[in-house]
N, C-alpha and C positions, 0 to 999 in steps of 0.2 A: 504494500500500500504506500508505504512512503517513497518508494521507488519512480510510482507510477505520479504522485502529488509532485514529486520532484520535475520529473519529466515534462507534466503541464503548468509548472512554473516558470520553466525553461524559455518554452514556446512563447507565453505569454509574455513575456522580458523583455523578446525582442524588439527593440526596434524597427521597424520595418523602413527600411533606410536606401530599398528600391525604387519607392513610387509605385507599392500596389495600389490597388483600387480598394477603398474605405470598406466594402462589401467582403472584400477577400480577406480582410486579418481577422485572425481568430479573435471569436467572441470570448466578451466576457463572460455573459452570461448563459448558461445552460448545463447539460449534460455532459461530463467531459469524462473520458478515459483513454489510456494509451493501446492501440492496437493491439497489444500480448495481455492486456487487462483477464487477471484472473479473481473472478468473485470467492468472497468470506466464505459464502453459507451457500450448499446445494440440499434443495429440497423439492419436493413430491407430491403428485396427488393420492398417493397409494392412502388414503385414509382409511382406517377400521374402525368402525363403532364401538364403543365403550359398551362393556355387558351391559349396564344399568339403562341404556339406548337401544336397546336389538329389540324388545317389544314392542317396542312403537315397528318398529323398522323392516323385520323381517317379512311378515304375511305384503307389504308392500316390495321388498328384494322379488318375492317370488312370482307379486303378479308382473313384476316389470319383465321381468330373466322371459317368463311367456312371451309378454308383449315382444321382448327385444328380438327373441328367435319368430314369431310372427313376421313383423318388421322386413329384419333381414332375407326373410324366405320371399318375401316381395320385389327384392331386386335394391330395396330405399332402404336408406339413412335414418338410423333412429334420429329423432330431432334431440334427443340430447342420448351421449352414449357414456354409459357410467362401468361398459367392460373393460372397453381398452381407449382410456384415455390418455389426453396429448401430456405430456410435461417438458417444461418452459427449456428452453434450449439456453437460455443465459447469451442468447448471441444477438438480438434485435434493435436495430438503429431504427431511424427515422423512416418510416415506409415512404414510395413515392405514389405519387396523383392525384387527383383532387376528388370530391366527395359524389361516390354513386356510381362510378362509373369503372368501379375493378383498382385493384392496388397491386404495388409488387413491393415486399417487404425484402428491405435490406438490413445486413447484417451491421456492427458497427466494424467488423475488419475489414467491411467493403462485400460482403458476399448479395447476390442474389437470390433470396432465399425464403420467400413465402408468398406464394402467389395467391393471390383473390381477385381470379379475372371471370369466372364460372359462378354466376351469381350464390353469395352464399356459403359457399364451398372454399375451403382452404387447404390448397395441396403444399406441405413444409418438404420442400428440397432444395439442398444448395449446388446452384445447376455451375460446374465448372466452367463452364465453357463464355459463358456471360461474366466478360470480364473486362476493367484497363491494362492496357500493356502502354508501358514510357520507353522511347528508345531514342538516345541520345547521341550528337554524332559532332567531331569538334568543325573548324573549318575545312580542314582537308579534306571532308569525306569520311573519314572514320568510324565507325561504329563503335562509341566506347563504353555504350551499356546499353544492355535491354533486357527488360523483367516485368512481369504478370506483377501487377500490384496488389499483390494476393498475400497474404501471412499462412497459405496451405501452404502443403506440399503439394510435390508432384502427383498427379492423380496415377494409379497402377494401370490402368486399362488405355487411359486414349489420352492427348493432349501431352506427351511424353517430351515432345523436342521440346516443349515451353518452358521458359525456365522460372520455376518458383519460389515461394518461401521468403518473402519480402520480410524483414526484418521488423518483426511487430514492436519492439522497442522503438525504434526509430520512427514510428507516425502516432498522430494523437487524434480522438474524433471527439466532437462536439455537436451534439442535438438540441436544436432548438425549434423544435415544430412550428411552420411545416418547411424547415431548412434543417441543412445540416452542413458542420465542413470538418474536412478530414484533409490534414498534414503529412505530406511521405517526406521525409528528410533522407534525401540520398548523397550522405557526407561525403562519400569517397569522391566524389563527381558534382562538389560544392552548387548541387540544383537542391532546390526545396518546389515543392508540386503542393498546390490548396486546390483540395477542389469543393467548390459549393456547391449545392445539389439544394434544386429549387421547385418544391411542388406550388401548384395557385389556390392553394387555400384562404382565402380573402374574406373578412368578417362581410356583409351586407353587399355581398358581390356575388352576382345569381348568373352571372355567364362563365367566366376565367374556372370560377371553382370548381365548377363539374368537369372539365378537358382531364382525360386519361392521359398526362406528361408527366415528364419529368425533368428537366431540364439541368447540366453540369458545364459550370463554369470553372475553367482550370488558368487557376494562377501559377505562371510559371516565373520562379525568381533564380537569375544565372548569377551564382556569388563567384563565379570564374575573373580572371584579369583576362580573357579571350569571348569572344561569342559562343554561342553555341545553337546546333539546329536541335529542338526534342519534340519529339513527335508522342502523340496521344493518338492511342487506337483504340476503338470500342468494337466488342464482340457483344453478338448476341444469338441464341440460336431456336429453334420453334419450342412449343409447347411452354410446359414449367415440371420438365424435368420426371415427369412419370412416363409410364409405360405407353399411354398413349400417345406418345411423343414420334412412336416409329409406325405409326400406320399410314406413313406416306400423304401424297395429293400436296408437297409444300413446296411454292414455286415464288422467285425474288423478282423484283425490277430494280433497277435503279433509276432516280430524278433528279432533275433542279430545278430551283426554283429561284426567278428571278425579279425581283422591286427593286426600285429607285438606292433603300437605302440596304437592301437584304438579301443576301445572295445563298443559297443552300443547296447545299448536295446530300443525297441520302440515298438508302435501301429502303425497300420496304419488301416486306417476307407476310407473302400468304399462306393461310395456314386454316383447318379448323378445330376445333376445340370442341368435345363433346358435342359436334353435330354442331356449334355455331359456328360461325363465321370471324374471324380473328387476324388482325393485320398489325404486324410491327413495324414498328419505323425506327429505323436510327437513321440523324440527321447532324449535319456540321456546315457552321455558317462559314464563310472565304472572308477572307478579309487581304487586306495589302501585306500583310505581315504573317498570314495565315494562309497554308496551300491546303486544300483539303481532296480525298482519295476515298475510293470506295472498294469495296470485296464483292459482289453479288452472292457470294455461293464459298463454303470450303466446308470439309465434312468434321464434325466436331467429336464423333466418332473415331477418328485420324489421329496418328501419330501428332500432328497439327505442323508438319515441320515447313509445307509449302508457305501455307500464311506468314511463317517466324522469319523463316530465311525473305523473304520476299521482305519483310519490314526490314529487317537487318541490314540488305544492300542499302538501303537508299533511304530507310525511314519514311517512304510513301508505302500507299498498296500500288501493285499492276493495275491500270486501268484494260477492264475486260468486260465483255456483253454481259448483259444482266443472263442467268441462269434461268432459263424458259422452262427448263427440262423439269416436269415435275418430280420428287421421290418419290420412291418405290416402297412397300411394306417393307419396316425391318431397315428404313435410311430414318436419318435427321439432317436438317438442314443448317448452317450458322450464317450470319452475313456481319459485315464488318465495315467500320466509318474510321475514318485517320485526319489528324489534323496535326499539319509539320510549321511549328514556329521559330521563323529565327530571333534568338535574343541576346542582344548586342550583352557587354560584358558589366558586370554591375548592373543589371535591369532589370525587367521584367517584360512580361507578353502574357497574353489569354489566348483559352479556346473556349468555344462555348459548340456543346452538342444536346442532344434532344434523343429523348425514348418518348416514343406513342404507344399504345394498343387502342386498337380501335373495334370494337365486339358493337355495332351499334343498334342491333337489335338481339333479343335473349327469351328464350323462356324456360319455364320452371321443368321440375321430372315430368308432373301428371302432361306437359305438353296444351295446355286449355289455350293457353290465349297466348300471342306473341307481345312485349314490351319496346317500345323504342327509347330507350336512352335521350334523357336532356341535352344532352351537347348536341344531338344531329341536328337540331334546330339552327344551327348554327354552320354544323360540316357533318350536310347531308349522304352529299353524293359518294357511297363505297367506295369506287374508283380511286378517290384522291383525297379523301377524310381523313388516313394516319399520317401523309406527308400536307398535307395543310395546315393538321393540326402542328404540325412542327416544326413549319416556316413560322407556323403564329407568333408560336412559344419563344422561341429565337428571338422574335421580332420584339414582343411583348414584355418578356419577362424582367427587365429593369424597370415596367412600369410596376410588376407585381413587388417585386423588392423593395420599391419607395414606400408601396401599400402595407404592405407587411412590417416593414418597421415603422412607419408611420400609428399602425392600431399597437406595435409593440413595446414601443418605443417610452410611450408614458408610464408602462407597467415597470421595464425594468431599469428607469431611472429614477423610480419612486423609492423613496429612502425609507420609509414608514414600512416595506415590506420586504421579507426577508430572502435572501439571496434561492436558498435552494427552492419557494413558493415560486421563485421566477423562472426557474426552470422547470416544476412540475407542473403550475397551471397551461402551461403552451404543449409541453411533453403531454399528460394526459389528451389533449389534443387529439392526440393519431387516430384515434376509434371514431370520429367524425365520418374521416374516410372510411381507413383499415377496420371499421367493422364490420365489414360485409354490407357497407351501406348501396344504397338504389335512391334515383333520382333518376324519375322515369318520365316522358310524356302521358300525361292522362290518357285514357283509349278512348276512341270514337264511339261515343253512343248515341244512343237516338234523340235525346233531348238534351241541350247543352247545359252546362252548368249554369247556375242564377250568377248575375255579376259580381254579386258580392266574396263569392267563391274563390280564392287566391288559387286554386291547384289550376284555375284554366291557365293562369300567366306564370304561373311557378312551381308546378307538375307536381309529381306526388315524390316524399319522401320517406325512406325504412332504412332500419338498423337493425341489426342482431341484438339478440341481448348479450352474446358471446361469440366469441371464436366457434366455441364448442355447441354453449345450448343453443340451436339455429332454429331461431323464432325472433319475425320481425319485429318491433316497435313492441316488445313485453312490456306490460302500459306502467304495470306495478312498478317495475325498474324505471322506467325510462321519466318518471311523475321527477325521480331523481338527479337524472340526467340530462332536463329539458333546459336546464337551466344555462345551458353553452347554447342550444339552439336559441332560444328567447333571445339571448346577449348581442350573440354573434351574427347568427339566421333567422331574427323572428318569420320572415316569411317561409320557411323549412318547417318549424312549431309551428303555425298556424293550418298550412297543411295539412300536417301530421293532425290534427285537432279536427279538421274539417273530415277526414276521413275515419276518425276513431266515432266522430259524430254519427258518420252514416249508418256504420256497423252498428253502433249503442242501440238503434229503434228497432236493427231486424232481428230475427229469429233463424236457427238453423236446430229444426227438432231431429236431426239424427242420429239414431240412438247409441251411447258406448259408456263404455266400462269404466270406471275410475279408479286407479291402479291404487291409491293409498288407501281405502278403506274398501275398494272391490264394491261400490254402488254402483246400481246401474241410473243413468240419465243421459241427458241431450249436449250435443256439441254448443248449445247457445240460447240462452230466453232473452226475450226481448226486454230494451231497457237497463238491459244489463251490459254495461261496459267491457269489453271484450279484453281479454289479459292478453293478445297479441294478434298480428292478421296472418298469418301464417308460415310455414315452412317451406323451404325451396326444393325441399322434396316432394310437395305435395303443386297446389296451389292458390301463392299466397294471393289476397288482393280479393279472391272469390270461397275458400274456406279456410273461414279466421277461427281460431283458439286447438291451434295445433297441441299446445297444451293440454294434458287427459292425465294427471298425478291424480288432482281435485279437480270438485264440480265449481267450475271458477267463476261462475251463476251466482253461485253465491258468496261468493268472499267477499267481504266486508270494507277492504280495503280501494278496489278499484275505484267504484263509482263515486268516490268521494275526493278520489285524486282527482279526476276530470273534474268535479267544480272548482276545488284548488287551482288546479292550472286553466281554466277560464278566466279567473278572476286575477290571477297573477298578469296572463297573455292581457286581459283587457288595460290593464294600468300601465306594460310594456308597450303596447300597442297602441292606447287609446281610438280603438276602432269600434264607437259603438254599435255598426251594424254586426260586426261581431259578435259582440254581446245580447244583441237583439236575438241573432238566428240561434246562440247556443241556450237561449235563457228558458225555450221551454223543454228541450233534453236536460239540464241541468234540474229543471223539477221534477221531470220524471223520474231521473236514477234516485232521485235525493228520496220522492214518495215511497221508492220501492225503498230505499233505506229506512222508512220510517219502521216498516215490517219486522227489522231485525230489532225494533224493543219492543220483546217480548211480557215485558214485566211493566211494561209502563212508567218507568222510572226517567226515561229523559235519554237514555243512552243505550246503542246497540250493543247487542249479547255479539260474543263471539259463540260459535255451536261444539266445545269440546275440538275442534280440527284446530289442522294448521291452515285455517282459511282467511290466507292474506298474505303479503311478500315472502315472510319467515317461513315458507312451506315445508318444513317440520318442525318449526316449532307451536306445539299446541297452546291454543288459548281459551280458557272457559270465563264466558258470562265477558262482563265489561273488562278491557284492557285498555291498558294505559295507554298500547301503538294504536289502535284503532279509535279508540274513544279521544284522544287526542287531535287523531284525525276528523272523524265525527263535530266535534264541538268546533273546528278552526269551518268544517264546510258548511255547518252551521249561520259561522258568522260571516263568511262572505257570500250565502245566499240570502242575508239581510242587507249587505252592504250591494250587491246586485238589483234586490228588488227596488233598494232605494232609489236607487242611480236611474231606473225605467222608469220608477213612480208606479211599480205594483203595490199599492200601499194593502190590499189584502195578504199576498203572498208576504212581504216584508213582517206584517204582524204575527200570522203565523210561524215564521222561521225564528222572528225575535223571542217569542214565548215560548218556543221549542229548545233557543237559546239558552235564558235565564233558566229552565229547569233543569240542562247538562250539565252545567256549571254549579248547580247546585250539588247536583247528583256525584258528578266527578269528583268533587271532594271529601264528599262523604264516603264513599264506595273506594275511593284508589290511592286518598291522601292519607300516610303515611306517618307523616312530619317530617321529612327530609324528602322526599320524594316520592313518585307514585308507581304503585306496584304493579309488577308485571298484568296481574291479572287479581280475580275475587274469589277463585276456589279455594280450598282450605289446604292441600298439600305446600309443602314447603318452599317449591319453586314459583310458587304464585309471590314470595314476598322478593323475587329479584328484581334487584336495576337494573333496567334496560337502555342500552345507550341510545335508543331512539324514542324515547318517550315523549320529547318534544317534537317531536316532527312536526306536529299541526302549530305548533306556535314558528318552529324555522319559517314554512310557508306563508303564515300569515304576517309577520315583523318583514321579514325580508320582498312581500308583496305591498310592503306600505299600506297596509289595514291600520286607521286610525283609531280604532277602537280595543279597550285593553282582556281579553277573552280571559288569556290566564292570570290569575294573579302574579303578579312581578313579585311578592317575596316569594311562591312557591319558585318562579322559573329559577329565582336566583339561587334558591334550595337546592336544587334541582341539579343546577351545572356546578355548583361547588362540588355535591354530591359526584356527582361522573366524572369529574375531573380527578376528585383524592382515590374514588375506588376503582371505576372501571379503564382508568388512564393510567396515573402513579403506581398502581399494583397488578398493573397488566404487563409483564415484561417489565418492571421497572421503568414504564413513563415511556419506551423509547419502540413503541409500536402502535398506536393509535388507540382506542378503546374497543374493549371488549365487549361484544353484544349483552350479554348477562352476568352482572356479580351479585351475589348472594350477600346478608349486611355483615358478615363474619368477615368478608373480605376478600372467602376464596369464590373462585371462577365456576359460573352456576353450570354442571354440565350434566343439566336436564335432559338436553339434545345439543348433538352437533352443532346446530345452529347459535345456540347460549354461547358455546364456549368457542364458536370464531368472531375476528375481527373481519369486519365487510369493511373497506375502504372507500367505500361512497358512504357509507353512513355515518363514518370519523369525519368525511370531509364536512359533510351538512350538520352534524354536533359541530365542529369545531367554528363553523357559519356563525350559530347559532352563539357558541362563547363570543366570538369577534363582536357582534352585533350589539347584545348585550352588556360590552365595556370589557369581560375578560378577554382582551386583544392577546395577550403574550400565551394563555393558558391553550387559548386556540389554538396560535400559531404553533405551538410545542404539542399540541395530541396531533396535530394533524403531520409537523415533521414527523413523527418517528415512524407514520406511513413509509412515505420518500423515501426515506435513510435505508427503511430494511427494503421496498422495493427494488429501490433504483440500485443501490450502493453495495446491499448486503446481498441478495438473492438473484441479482441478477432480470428479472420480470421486468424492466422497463420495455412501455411499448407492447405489453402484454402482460397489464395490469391484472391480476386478479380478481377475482369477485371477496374472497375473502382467503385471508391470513388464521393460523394457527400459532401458539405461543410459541411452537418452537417444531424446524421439520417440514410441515405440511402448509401447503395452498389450497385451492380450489378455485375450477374455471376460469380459466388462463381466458385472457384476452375482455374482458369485460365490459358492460355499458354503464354500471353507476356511475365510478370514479367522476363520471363526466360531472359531478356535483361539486366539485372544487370549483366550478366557477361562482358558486352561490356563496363562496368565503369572500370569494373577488368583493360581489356584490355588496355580503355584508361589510368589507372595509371600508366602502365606500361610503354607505349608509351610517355607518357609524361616526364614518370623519366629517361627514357634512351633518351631524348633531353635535359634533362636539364643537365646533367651528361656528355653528348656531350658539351653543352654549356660553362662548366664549365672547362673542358680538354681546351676547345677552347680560354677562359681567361686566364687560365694560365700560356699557351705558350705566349700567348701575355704580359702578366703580371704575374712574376711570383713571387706574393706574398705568403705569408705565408699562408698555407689552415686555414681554420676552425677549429675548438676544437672539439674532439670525443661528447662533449655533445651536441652542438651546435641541433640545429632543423632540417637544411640542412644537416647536415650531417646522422642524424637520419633518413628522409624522405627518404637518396639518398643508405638507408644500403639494406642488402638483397638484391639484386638485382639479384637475380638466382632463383626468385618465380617467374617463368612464364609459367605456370601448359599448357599452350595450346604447351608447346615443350616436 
């Protein structure tokens, strides 16, 4: 570790005393480690249930193990598979593309190495052949170096003349979503190589962001007293590395493209992909200083020794006819971009190249209906859509850059927050795209959408809930997650809203089995908020609630999150026709809520199940997660009816109101905090790290009105902070879903005794908001720290953490709740700042000192990326 701290001290030292360009020297801020970076702690998903947990658990192992051999004997993909599950490879950098439209996850030593271009579907290999190679030559012609910028070895079977094993000491990579740059320091040969790597993820930008590119800018610095010519060559070659890589039909052209100010040469490689249609591009722009070259065709199966020798003489490729010839079953194809810059001595130079894939229409296994992709609206036509899109890029992407740190720019110069938040709030990021995300054109139906309708102009949007569990838009999770869409994409969450809407009124009464308790009912009742729209095994879009553990009809939680997130969307938004179309679904789900108190008491029964996020964790009669929720949806379907002037509706919710809030405190207060739940076993009196969620939502929605009482909230967060943060791992892992008041770790179920790390980030929201700033900031570091630093999961965040050892569900959608910390800092500092104006009209002493801490905390204050 101090090796590798030393290393990117080094780096960071230098003066950059070439004349790069501002964009090219390594950042400050971000994720940083040296190429040979070897993580503390390796751990697993192998989890086993504790004896005291196999009764709940088992008769549910065994109807799944059915389902799962069912499943498979169909030809399909269980939508979540709990036999042979993924565990995290410790090797993931900054994925490349923009959002919906397929990603290609890279390694941080440079590997090509998880593709998500098959909607859904993630194939992990690291495909050799997809590589940089630098070859460097003095003035005479010389070849005085050349090497795969690779820290592998040589691979045993093909690509053997190439020469590998880049010296992983010698480069340093830095992630900063959705860029990244990586350092090769080639001492013997006084070059230093930065190359930036630039996806268009662009906050309230609805065209650049969905383009399937990637774009690499390579700074080349010659610390020689002579010139030098070095060349940068990109390989790439079909598929992503599976077996169906070799069933042939894959044929190259090469083009150019030429404007005023942008000249481009490239390949582009046809190809199909599970029966779609799929087209690669590498591309490289000419410049006065820049000769660029093409390969159409070399077998990546091959010794590779023609390509190597061929860069060797001369540092170009041979220019030769594009490769017509289609492959055969049992070929693969590779094609290759070069870009040779002379740089005078003591200087510097760039290249700039481009990867596309272009899949611009997709459909799911069942085959129902076919999807067109958002970007075609823009680069329709097959024919010349991946080399379009990559003259674009080329042409564009210094505007995307200014964009990019322009929305980033105030976060990480803001003093008030702390270094490593500014690298995980961007970092968490990646699942935006790399979750299996869709950004589709709406389909053609017979009656067009009403205007008010954003999907007609800004198409429909989905996300996984995971890498692994593959189920789009899981509503439960995602109530968590929405919070980077709102910020970032309100019109993505608004979407997303308009179509959860649709589904909420229908019904789908087809009947099946309910794997945790073996009931039998329906895929879906009306009114009832759907826990997801479907699986990519199946078909999503036309049957939602791929999910069948529970009858999620009725779980307690969902429909109460969609008026939460109405009323959050509507004060983000202030669109009150918005408000208008969602306000009589919102009284529906709310009346079918009313159903669930049973007892008349003011507040919904849980039914003995895990019916609601914690789906094994069981809750009887009123709980604190759901009744919490309950009472916050409560108050913004008074603060809704207000704002239309339903003055009946409003009276009714008010009075439904004042009795929860009686009732809650009576029934779950405590004196320190409110209990898990009201049944009389002993894990009914656990803290729960998510007890406040309905007040998170509602403070951080800017609800005027005070629901919970501020001494219990305050209770409350003292409470989760000494027990289930300080005595969880000692402080330096976020909070624990359950402690028990003795102190130890409640493990009732699995689910008590992991940490969820969207749930640490929205506690920790919730501390920030409320004034404990530092408390926050500290449960939610020790996330990051064991994440990123200790285990290796960056970029493939987790759903939840174990005290020690074990994960669970690599690649997740909560985390995306760390932007709701963002939020609340904001929120927080524009009261104190209030408060402070407020003192000193009343007293109007001498301010502060420019260096002072408050006055640091209280500066910037025009970083609020959600305007």
């Amino acid at each position: 570790m101090a090796s590798n701290t030393d290393t990117i001290n080094d780096f960071e030292s230098r003066e950059d005393d070439l004349g790069s360009a501002n964009a090219s020297r390594f950042p400050r801020h971000g994720w940083k480690v040296t190429l040979d970076h070897k993580f503390p702690e390796k751990r697993d998903q192998r989890i086993r249930p504790r004896i005291g947990q196999l009764p709940h658990l088992m008769p549910l192992f065994m109807r799944y193990l059915v389902w799962y051999l069912y499943t498979k004997a169909q030809g399909r993909k269980p939508w979540i598979d709990c036999i042979t599950m993924m565990h995290g490879k410790q090797m993931y950098g900054v994925p490349l593309g923009g959002i919906g439209s397929g990603t290609i996850g890279r390694g941080f030593r440079g590997e090509f190495c998880r593709y998500q271009i098959v909607p859904g579907i993630y194939e992990y290999h690291t495909v050799m052949a997809n590589q940089f190679i630098v070859t460097i030559r003095d003035p005479k012609g010389n070849t005085l170096y050349q090497k795969v910028l690779s820290t592998h070895s040589k691979p045993k079977k093909y690509l053997g003349a190439w020469d590998w094993g880049f010296s992983g000491a010698d480069g340093l990579y830095c992630g900063l979503y959705p860029r990244s740059w990586t350092v090769y320091n080639i001492k013997e040969q006084s070059i230093r190589l930065i190359c930036r790597q630039i996806s268009p993820v662009i906050p309230h930008n609805y065209k650049d962001s969905c383009l399937p590119i990637g774009v690499f800018v390579w700074n080349i610095e010659n610390h020689n007293s002579e010139p030098r010519d070095v060349s940068i060559t990109f390989t790439f070659k079909n598929g992503t590395g599976g077996s169906c890589d070799r069933n042939g039909e894959c044929w190259s052209e090469t083009f150019e493209k030429h404007s005023e100010d942008n000249k481009v040469k490239g390949v582009v490689l046809h190809q199909t992909l599970r029966s779609l249609n799929l087209r690669y591009c590498l591309a490289i722009r000419e410049q006065p200083s820049v000769s660029a070259s093409c390969c159409p065709g070399f077998d990546p199966l091959s010794p590779g020794d023609l390509i190597w020798n061929d860069l060797k003489r001369d540092g170009e490729l041979e220019p030769t006819e594009a490769v017509l010839t289609k492959t055969k079953k049992g070929e693969e194809m590779a094609i290759a971009v070069c870009g040779k810059c002379s740089v005078s001595s003591k200087s510097s130079g760039s290249l700039e190249m481009a990867l596309t894939w272009d899949m611009p229409q997709i459909v799911f296994k069942s085959r129902g209906m076919t999807h067109t992709r958002r970007y075609t609206r823009w680069f329709g036509d097959e024919q010349v859509a991946a080399q379009e899109m990559a003259a674009y890029g080329l042409q564009h992407y210094k505007q995307w850059e200014e964009d990019i740190e322009a929305w980033q720019t105030p976060i990480l110069q803001d003093k008030g927050l702390p270094d490593w938040f500014k690298s995980a709030i961007f970092n968490e990021l990646y699942f935006i795209s790399d979750g299996g995300s869709l950004w589709l054109e709406m389909p053609t139906v017979s009656a067009p959408l009403p205007s008010y309708d954003s999907r007609t102009e800004y198409g429909r949007f989905a996300y996984l809930e995971s890498h692994e569990y593959r189920m789009y838009n899981t509503y439960d999770v995602h109530f968590y997650a929405s919070w980077a869409l709102v910020m970032l994409w309100p019109e993505l969450q608004k979407s997303l809203q308009y179509d959860v809407a649709h589904w909420t009124t229908s019904a789908d009464l087809t009947p099946r089995t309910h794997l945790f308790r073996g009931n039998k009912g329906v895929r879906k009742l009306a009114n009832a908020v759907p826990h997801d729209i479907g699986d990519p095994e199946d078909e999503p879009f036309v049957r939602v609630n791929a999910y069948q553990i529970h009858d999620i009809s009725f779980w307690k939680d969902l429909n109460l999150k969609f008026v939460l997130q109405v009323y959050r969307d509507y004060v983000f938004f202030q669109d009150h026709d918005y408000l208008v179309h969602m306000w009589p679904i919102c009284r529906a789900v709310m009346d079918r809520c009313f159903t669930y108190d049973r007892d008349g008491d003011g507040l919904i029964e849980n039914d003995g199940q895990a019916d609601q996020t914690y789906d094994s964790w069981i809750m009887h009669g009123p709980s604190a997660y759901c009744c919490s929720l309950w009472v916050a949806a409560l108050a913004v379907m008074v603060e809704i009816a207000a704002e239309l002037k339903d003055e009946v509706e409003e009276k009714k919710f008010a009075e439904a109101l004042a009795k929860a809030r009686v009732t809650l405190q009576e029934k779950l207060w405590n004196g320190k905090y409110y209990r898990f739940d009201n049944c009389t076993a002993p894990h009914s009196h656990s803290s729960m790290a998510d007890q406040l969620v309905g007040h998170w939502y509602l403070s951080l929605s800017g609800a005027g009105v005070e629901v919970f009482r501020r001494d219990c909230v305050k209770s409350v967060l003292e409470h989760l902070y000494e027990f289930n943060v300080l005595r969880f791992n000692n402080g330096e892992m976020g909070a624990v879903n359950g402690m028990n008041p003795d102190g130890s770790i409640d493990r009732y179920t699995m689910q008590s005794e992991e940490m969820w790390v969207g749930v640490t980030y929205a506690l920790a929201a919730t501390m920030i908001f409320e004034g404990m700033v530092n408390e926050g900031f500290k449960t939610a570091e020790g996330v990051y720290r064991t994440v990123y630093e200790k285990i290796g999961q960056g970029f493939e965040t987790p759903e939840a953490l174990y005290g020690e050892r074990k994960y669970r569900a690599i690649g997740y959608m909560r985390p995306l709740s760390i932007w709701s910390m963002y939020h609340a800092f904001l929120l927080q500092r524009e009261r104190k700042s209030q408060q402070k104006t407020e003192d000193a009209e009343k007293d109007p002493s001498p301010a502060p000192s420019e260096g002072s801490m408050d006055n640091a905390t209280m500066s910037d204050s025009g970083s609020d990326v959600s305007k």
